[in-house]
N, C-alpha and C positions, 0 to 999 in steps of 0.2 A: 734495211735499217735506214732509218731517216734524220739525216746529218742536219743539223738547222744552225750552224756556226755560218751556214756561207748566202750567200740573197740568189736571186735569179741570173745575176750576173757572176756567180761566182767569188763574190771578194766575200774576204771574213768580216764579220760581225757578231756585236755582242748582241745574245737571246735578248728578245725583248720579254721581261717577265713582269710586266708590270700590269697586268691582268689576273696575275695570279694571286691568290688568298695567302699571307703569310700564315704559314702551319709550323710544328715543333719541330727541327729538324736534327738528329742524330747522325754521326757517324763514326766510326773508329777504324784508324788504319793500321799497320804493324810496318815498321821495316825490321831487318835482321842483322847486327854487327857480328861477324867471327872474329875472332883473335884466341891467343892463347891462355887456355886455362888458369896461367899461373898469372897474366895482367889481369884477366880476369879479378882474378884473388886481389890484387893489390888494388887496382879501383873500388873492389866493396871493401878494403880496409882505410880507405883514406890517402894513401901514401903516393899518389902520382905526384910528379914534382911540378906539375903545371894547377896543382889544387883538386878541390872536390867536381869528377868529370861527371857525374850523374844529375848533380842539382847544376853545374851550369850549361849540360844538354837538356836538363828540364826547361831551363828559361829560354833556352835557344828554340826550342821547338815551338812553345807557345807563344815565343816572339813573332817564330815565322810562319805560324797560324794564322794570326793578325794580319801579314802581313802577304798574305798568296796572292790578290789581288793587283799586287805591286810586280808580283814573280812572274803569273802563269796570265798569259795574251786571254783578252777576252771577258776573262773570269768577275766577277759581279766585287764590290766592295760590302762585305756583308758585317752588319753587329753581330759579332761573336756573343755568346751569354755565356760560355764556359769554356776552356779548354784545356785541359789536362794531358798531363805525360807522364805515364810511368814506364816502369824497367822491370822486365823477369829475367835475370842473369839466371843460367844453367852452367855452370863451373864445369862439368863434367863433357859437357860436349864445347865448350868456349864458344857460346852464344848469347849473347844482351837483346831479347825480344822487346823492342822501344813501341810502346801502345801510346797514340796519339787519340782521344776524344774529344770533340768539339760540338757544342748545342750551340742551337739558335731558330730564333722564331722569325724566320723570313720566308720568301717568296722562290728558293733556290737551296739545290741541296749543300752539305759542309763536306762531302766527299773531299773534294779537292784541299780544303784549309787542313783534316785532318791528315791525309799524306804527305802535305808537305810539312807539316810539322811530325810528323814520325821520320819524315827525310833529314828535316835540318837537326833534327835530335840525333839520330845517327854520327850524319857528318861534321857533328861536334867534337862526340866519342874518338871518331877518328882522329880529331884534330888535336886533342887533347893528349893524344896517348900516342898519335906518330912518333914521335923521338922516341918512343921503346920499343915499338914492332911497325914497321909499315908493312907487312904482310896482311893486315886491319882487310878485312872485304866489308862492304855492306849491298844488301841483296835482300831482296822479295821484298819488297813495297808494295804493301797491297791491301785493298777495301777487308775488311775484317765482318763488319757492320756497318748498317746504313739503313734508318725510318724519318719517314712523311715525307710528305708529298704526294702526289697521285701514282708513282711508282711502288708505292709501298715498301715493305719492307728486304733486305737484304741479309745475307746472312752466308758468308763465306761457308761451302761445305767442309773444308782442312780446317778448323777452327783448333 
């Protein structure tokens, strides 16, 4: 496997991608929040006392979309063209699947902007709903999907 974060000398650097054709670039990540069934229930009814925790993990995620470049060493400052977050709560097993997607027509893939915005969308949830259970885990961050580039396409097999 061929690591190109570091020069001949060893120190880290950013990819130079500036030879590259900007192409459409897709990706979508998941992270996974547990808690109990019954917070569960009360977040899809409205009633946590810190307010509505899904629409401001929604803004938190696609804030920190925006804003990975600032987070993660290295990483390129890319024009987002979209990014989205939604939530599939599963009441039954006490799990909120937080789906992060993120378009853009650059030079470099959005893998990265899309996970950390299914991360900070998570550790919102969390943060919103710790005063009622901190037993809260979040867990499995992970590429979902991912197209263009000269890598092609991706496509988690557990989908």
């Amino acid at each position: 496997m061929n690591f190109n974060h570091f020069d001949e000398s060893g120190n880290a650097v950013m990819v130079d991608v500036s030879a590259k054709q900007p192409t459409m670039r897709t990706a979508i990540a998941e992270a996974k929040v547990r808690l109990s069934p019954e917070l569960l229930s009360i977040i899809r009814s409205g009633a946590v006392a810190k307010g509505d925790v899904l629409g401001v993990a929604r803004l938190a995620g696609i804030m920190a979309a925006k804003k990975t470049c600032e987070l993660i060493p290295l990483s390129h400052p890319l024009a987002l063209h979209n990014v989205t977050v939604d939530f599939e709560p599963d009441e039954d097993k006490g799990v909120i699947a937080v789906k992060c997607t993120v378009r853009a027509v650059e030079r470099t893939g959005v893998e990265m902007e899309a996970m950390t915005g299914a991360a900070l969308a998570a550790l919102t949830i969390y943060d919103m709903c710790k005063g009622s259970d901190k037993a809260i885990t979040i867990g499995e961050i992970r590429l979902l999907f991912k197209e263009g580039g000269k890598s092609g396409v991706y496509r988690s097999d557990s989908n």
